[in-house]
C-alpha positions, 0 to 999 in steps of 0.5 A, a space after each residue: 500500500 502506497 498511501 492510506 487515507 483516513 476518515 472521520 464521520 462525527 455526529 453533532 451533539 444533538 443527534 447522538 441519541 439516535 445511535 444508542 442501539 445497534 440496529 441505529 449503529 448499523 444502519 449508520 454504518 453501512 449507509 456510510 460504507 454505500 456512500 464511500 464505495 460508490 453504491 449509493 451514488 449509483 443507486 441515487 442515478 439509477 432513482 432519478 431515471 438515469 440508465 446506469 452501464 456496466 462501465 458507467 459504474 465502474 467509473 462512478 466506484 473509482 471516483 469514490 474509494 474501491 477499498 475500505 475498512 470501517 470501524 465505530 468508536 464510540 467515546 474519545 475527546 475527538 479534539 485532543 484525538 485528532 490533534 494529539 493522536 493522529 497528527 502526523 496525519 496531512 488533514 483536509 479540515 481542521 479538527 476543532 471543528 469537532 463537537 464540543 464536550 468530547 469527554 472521554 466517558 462521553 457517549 460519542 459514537 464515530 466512524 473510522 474509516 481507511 481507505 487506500 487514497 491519498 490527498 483530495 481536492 476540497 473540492 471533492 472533499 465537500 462532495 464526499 460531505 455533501 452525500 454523507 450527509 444526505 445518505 445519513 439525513 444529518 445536515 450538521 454531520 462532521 467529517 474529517 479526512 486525512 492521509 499518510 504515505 509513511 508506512 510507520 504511519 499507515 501502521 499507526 492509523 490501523 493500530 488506533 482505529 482498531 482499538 476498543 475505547 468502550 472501556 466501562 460499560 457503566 458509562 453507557 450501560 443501555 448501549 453496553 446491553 444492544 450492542 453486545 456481541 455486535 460485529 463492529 468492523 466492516 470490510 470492502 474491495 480486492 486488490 488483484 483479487 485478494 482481500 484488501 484486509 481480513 476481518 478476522 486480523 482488523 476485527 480489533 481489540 473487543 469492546 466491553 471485554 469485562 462486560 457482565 451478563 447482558 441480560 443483568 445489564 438491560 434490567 438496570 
């Protein structure tokens, strides 16, 4: 891999109690694996009347990212994460535009996602925003994007994506219960026909690893 690019989809605020379960968690992440693989926007044309060849599909999927990896966090002081921990990263935007009261024990729910690009154009980085935000129905949706060609780098980004930060399930125990056992990353794209990365490498450390009985969690 040459370069690796590295997004962040943050929800405002106000609008973080939709993802307190995990039919809303994922739903909201394969809605976002449809837009940046291409198959939303296809699917958009395809509503609007548009016929759709083979290779018109092919070409709509290059523009977007043909290979990726999502991954949910779901606390973490973005802020200080983005700026401290990922700043060897050339970023797109600026992380203060993250939502305020980030705490670490916070319930903020975010996507991670790598995928094998480098820089964008602002240009195409507001189109990426604009769809997200339309496919999520999220007009307030913060997005970041960065990227790397340094392989130490690139290493560093998928050791932090694939780290757990639901640590305590007291911080959020009706989210610790609809959550458990659920399969937080999600995988797409071949390179010369071979998985691009393997779920069962990038699943990443297990979230709520000391979770007690989930049954005992949904009654309190």
């Amino acid at each position: 891999m040459k370069q690796l690019g590295y997004f962040v989809i943050e929800w405002p605020l106000a609008s973080r109690f939709q993802l307190r379960s995990k039919t809303a968690l994922e739903d909201a992440g394969k809605m976002i694996k449809q837009v940046l693989s291409g198959e939303w926007e296809i699917e958009r044309r395809r509503d609007r009347g548009e016929r759709i060849s083979r290779q018109r599909k092919e070409d709509i999927r290059a523009w977007w990212f043909p290979e990726g990896l999502r991954r949910w966090h779901f606390f973490g002081d973005l802020v200080k994460e983005l700026g401290e921990g990922m700043k060897g990263l050339a970023w797109v935007d600026n992380a203060s535009e993250s939502s305020s009261g980030g705490r670490g024990d916070r319930y903020n729910p975010h996507v991670n996602v790598l995928v094998s690009y480098g820089f964008i154009t602002r240009g195409k980085f507001r189109r990426i925003k604009r769809a997200l935000r339309a496919a999520l129905q999220e007009p307030d949706l913060i997005v970041h994007y960065g990227y790397t060609r340094e392989p130490a780098r690139m290493v560093h980004a998928l050791k932090y994506i694939t780290r757990a930060t639901f640590l305590d399930w007291m911080w959020a125990p009706d989210v610790a219960a609809s959550i458990y056992n659920f399969h937080n990353a999600q995988v797409w794209g071949k390179w010369d026909g071979e998985p691009v990365w393997s779920l069962d490498n990038l699943e990443g450390d297990p979230e709520l690893a000391v979770l007690p009985d989930p049954l005992a969690v949904e009654s309190l």
